[in-house]
N, C-alpha and C positions, 0 to 999 in steps of 0.2 A: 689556593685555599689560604685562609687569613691566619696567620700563627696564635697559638690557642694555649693558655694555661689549665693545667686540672686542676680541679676539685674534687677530691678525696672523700669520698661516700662511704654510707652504710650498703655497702653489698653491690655496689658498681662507679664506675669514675664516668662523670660528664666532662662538657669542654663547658668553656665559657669564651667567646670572644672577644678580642680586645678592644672594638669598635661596637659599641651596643646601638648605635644609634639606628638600627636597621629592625631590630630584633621590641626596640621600644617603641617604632613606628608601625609594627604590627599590634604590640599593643594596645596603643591610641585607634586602633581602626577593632580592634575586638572592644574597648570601650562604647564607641558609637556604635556599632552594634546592637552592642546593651541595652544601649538606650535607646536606640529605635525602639526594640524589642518589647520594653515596655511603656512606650508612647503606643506601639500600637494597641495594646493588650487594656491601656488604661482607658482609651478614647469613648469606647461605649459606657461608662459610669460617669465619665464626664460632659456625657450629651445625656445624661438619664432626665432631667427634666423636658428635653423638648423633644424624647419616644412617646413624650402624654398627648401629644398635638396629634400623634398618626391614627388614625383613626384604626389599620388593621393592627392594633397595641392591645386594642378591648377598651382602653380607656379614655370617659367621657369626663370633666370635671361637674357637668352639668348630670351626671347620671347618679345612682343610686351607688352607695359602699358595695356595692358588689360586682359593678364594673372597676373597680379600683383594686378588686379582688382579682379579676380576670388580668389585668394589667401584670401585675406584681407575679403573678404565675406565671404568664407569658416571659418575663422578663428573668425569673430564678432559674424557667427553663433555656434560655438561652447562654443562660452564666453557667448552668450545668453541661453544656452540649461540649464547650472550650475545654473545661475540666475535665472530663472523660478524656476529650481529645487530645488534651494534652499530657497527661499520665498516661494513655496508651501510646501518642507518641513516645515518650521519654524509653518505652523500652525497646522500641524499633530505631528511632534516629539514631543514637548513638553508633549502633550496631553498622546502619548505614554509612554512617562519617567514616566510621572505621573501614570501609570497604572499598568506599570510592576516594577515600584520601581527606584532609583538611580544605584544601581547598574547593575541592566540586563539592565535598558533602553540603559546604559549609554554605556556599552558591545556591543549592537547592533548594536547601534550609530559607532562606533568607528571600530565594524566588517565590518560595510557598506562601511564606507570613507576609509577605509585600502586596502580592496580587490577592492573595485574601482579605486583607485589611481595605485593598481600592475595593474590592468587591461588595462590603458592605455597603457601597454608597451605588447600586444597582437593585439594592434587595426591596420586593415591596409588601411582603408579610413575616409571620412571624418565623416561620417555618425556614425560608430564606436567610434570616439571623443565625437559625440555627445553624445551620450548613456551612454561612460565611465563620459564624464563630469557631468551628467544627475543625476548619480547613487553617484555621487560624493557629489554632493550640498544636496542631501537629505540624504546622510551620516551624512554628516558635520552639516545640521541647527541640529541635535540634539547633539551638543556638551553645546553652551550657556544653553539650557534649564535644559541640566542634572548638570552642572556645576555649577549654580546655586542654585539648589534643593538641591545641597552636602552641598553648602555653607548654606541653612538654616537649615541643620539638624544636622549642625557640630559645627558653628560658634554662639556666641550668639547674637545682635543686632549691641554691640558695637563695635564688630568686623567683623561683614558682610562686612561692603565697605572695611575694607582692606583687607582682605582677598579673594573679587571678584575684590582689584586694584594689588592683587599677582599674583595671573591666568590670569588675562586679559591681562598683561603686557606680557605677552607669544608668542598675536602676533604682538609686538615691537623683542621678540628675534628671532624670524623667521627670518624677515629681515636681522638680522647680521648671521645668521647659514645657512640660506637655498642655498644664493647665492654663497659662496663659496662650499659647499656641493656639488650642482651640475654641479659647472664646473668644481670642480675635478672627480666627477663619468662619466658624459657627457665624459670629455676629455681621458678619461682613457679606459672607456667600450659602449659609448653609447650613444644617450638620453633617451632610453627603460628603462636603469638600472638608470635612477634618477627617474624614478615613482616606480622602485622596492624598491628603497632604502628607498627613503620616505614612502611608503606603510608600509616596513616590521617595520619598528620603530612602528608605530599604533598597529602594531599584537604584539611586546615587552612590547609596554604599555600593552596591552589586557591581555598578561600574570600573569603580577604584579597587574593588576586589581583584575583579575577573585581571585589569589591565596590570596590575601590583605582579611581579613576577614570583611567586611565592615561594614554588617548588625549585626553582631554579635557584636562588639566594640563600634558601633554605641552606641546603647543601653545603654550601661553603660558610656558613652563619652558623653552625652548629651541629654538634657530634653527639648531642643527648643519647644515651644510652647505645650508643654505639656498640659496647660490648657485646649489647642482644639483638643485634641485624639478623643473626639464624634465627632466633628466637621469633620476632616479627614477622618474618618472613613467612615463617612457617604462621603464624597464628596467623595471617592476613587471609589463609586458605581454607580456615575454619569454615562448617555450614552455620546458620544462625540456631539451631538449636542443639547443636553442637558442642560450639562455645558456650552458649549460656549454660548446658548444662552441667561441663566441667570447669566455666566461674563459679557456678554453683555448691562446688565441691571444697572451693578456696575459703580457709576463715579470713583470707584477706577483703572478698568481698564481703562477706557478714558485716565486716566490721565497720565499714565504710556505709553499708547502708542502715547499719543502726543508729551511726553519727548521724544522718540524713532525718533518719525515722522520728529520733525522738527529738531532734532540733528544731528542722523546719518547721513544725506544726505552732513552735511559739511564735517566733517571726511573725509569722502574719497573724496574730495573736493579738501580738503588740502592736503593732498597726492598725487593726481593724477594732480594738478595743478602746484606741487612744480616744479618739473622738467623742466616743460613747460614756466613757471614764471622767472627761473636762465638761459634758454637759450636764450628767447626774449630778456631779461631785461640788462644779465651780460655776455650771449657771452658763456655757460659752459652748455658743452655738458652733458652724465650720467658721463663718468669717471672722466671729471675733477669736477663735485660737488658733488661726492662723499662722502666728509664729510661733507659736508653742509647737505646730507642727512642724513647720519646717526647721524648728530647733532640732526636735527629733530625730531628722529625714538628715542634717546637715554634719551633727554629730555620726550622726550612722555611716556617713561616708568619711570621715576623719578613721574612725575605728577600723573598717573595711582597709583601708590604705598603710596605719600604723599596726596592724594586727596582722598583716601579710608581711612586713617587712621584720616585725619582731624575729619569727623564726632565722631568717636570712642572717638578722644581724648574730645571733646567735649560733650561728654552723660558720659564720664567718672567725669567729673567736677560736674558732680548733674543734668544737663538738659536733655532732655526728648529726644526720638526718634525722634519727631516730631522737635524739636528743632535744635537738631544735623545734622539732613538728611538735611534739609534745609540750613541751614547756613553753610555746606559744600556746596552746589548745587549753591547756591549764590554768594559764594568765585569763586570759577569754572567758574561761568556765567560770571563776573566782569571782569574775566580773559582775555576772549576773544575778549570782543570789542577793545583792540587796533590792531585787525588784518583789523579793517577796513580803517588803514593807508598804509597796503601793494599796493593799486594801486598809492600811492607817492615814493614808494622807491624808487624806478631807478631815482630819477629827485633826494631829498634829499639826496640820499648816491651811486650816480652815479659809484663810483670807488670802490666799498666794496658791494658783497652777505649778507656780513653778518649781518647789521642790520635787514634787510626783513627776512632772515635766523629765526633770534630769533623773529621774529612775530609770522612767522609760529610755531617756536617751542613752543611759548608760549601756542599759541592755542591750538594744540595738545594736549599739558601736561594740559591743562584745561580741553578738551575734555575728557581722562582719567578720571580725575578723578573726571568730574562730568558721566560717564558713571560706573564707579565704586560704587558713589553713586546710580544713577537710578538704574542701577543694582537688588538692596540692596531692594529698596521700596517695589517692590512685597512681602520680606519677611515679610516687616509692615503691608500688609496690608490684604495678605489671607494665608489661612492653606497651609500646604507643599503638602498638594494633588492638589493642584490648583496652585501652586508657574510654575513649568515648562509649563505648559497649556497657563500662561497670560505671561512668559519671551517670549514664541514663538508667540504669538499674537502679542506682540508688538515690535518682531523683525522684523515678517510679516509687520508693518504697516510701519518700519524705511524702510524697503525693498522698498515701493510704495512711501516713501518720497525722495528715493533717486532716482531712475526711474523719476519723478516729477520733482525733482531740477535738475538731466543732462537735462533734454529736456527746462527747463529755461535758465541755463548756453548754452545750443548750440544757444540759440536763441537770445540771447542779453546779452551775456561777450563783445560780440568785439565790441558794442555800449556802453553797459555801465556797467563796467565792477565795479564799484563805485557801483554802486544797488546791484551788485553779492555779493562783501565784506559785503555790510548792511545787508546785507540780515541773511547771514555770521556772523557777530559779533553779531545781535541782537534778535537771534536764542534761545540760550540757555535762554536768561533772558525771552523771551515773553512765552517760554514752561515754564518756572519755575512759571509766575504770572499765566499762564491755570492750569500748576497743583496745586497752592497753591489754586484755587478760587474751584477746584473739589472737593481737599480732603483739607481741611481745618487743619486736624489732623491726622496725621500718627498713624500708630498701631493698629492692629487686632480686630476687634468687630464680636462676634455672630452673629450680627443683617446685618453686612455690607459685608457676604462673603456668596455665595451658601452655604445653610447646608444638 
């Protein structure tokens, strides 16, 4: 075993080794991951003009508004089939990773979202989407949770939020790789062969996964929470509704999935609002704000990275997990209230995207990497048998917070559209005063985790 210096925590001591390069090479492989992840996930929105050519779509160009009508319902039900699936996976995979380990969970995972993704380019109704989409979401919620779990048995405290703002950033590189990806495979072979394409990448990772000696390397690579071996051991033995229902009993999980609840739901807020925002506001279609978006998409991953690393640099100075976690999540939160200036932009910067441009970007790259930090918490707060179980719990709860906030947003943006942004900006900081009043003190206690 490799000689190993502590680090001095809130409520338990990790190792750190003195050769990271093993440990950052797992890393880079939960990154591509990532990014598979959401190549696959993105590829049907990205083929959504040439589903109008299939005839079992419903939609004819040549037919009356209301085969255009059948189309678009065909199609919302298929985007709905993924989202079920995938919030109901989120609160089975986790549970599962946690059962069978990081590594086979993580294999599974990755074998389900891969052969789902090729499967789409077999399907020839709508129905068929549905089920490919279906098998897909429940693929995919077990990526975060295993992804994760890698992170706490790899990384030591001080290095968790950067190292979940490395991977995470993965699906900011989607967006630059996927979309050229498949309109050169689309235009070349297809739109069959962009669900192969992207699939077979997943079965490539699979490879280097399966052949990567994980468990074995592990071992000598890191002693993270070592103190609580009893502790995991016993909790690996938990039933599934078992554990869930004495995580249930923890304000440590509350608190982690009200950061989830009331965060995630902006996130894709901001993204799915951006577009819509530069064409009302500035007249610019998708191709001409093009960079305006990837300005967004590109900042969002600078933040994601410098937002995971803040905390670290910060426990590295002498203060405590507790300390660190927070006053990164703080930095983050502070970030984003000046996006609740963006319903002035177009009046203050009528002739320029670009000041609204960097609101949005701002927020984003806050959002990173306080989502790198939240991330991270689960590590502080339970053993690694329980780490993937409560990331999936409280991906499930950001799932119901965002279902929640679109049906807000449809019902009163174009009245008040000022509420939506507050709502918006003052998001992160009121989850941050919920979780600080739950868990007062970050870092693993006996007393404070299923044993």
């Amino acid at each position: 075993m490799s000689s190993t210096r502590p680090v001095v925590q809130s409520g338990f001591t990790s190792y750190a080794p003195e050769k990271p390069s093993t440990r950052w090479f797992v890393c880079a492989l939960l990154f591509a991951a990532t990014t598979i992840n959401y190549m696959d996930r993105s590829v049907l929105s990205l083929i959504e003009p040439l589903l109008h050519t299939l005839p079992f779509m419903g939609w004819n160009p040549g037919l009356d508004a209301t085969h255009q009508d059948v189309f678009n319902n065909n199609y919302g039900n298929i985007i709905i089939c993924f989202q079920i699936a995938y919030g109901v996976g989120l609160l089975t995979a986790g549970r599962v990773v946690d059962k069978l380990g990081t590594k086979i969970g993580y294999a599974v995972a990755i074998s389900v979202w891969a052969l789902s993704s090729m499967g789409h380019a077999a399907v020839a109704s709508v129905v068929g989407f549905c089920v490919a989409r279906a098998m897909l979401g429940l693929g995919e919620s077990g990526n975060f949770p295993a992804a994760i779990k890698a992170v706490t048995e790899w990384f030591p405290s001080e290095e968790r939020a950067l190292a979940t703002g490395l991977f995470n950033s993965g699906s900011n590189a989607s967006a630059f790789v996927a979309p050229a990806l498949v309109a050169f495979v689309t235009t070349k072979y297809g739109w069959r062969a962009a669900f192969v394409t992207t699939g077979s990448m997943g079965l490539l990772w699979l490879v280097v996964w399966l052949l990567f000696p994980y468990n074995r390397l592990k071992r000598g690579a890191s002693q993270t929470q070592a103190n609580l071996e009893p502790v995991v051991a016993a909790g690996a033995q938990k039933g599934f509704f078992t554990l869930f229902g004495e995580l249930g009993k923890t304000r440590q999980l509350w608190a982690f999935a009200v950061g989830k609840g009331f965060t995630d739901p902006i996130w894709w807020f901001y993204l799915f609002y951006l577009p819509k925002f530069l064409n009302e506001n500035y007249g610019l279609d998708l191709k001409h704000a093009y960079w305006e978006i990837v300005a967004v998409y590109a900042v969002s991953s600078v933040g994601s990275i410098a937002g995971g690393a803040l905390s670290g640099i910060v426990m590295k100075r002498g203060y405590t997990v507790n300390q660190g976690r927070k006053f990164a999540l703080l930095v983050c939160a502070l970030c984003v209230l000046p996006i609740m200036l963006v319903p002035y932009m177009h009046v203050i910067s009528p002739g320029s995207a670009w000041p609204a441009v960097a609101l949005f970007a701002l927020a984003a790259a806050a959002h990173q990497g306080w989502s790198a930090n939240l991330f991270s918490t689960p590590t502080d707060m339970f053993p690694a048998s329980a780490v993937s179980t409560v990331v999936g719990i409280g991906g499930a709860v950001g799932a119901v917070g965002g279902a929640t906030f679109t049906w807000i947003v449809k019902h009163y943006f174009s009245l008040h559209p000022m509420l939506i942004f507050t709502m918006g900006g003052c998001s992160y900081l009121s989850a941050l005063i919920i979780f600080h009043l739950l868990v007062p003190r970050l870092g693993v206690r006996r007393d404070a985790v299923p044993a």
